[in-house]
N, C-alpha and C positions, 0 to 999 in steps of 0.2 A: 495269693499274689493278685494286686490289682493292677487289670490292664490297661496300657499307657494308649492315649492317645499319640500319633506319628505328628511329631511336631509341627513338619508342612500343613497339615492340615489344619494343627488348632491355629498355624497362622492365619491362611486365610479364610478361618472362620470368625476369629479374634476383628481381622479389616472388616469383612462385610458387617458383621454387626455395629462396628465403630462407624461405617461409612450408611449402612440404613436408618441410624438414629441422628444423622446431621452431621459428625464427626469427620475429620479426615485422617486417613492410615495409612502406614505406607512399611515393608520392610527396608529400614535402615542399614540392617547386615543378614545375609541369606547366613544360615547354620546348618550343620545336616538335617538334612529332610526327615532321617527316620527316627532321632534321639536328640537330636540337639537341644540344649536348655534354651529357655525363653525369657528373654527381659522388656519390661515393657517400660517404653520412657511416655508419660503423659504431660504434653507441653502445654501451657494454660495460658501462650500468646499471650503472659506479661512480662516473659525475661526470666520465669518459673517453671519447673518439674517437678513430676512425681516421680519415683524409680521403681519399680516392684519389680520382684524376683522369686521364681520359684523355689521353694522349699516344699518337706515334706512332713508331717508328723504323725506322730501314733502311728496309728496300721498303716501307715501309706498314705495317707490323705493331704491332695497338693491344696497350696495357702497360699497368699504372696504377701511376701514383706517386704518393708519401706526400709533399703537397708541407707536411705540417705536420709531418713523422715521422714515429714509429712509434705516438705520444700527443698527443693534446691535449686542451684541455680546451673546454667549450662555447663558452665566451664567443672565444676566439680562430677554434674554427670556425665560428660565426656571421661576424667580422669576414672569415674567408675568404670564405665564400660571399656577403656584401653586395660585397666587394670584384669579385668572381668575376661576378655578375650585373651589376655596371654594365660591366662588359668585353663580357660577353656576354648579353643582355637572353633568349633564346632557352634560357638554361642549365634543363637537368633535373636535380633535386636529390631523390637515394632517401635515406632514412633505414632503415637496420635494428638494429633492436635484438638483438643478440646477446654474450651475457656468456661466449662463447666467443674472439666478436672474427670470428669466419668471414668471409669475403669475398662469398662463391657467385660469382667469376666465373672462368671459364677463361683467361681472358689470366695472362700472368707479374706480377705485382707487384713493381714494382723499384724 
């Protein structure tokens, strides 16, 4: 069994490293602190996002995927994450603003 990082945490480790590289972070929806999923919206301040979401594959090993592609635009990622939240009441939702598009997370993005 591979042990999970407490969500609160990889939040605000997710910010600080968005916010030490120039980025700005912010939690958009608090989720439970000790499980809650994590979605990450990256705005690229032109009217553009990226959406990643965790998943899991093989042995356990977390990934995030682009379950809206590689672009989308607000209005559709709102309709994700309203859809996203009545699934899962618990969800944590970071927003970072970055006009590079950056991630900051070490998993694979697939």
């Amino acid at each position: 069994m591979i042990a999970r990082l407490k969500a609160g945490i990889f939040v605000r480790a997710l910010i600080r490293r968005a916010e030490v590289a120039g980025a700005q972070a912010y939690v958009a929806r608090h989720g439970a602190e000790e499980a809650g999923a994590v979605v990450i919206k990256i705005a690229r301040l032109d009217g553009t996002c990226l959406v990643l979401d965790q998943a899991r594959r093989g042995e356990g090993e977390l990934v995030w995927v682009k379950p809206l592609g590689d672009s989308a635009d607000e209005a559709r990622a709102k309709q994700f994450f309203e859809k996203q939240i009545r699934f899962d009441p618990d969800l944590w939702i970071v927003e970072i603003e970055d006009r590079e598009g950056r991630t900051f997370v070490d998993e694979p993005v697939v």
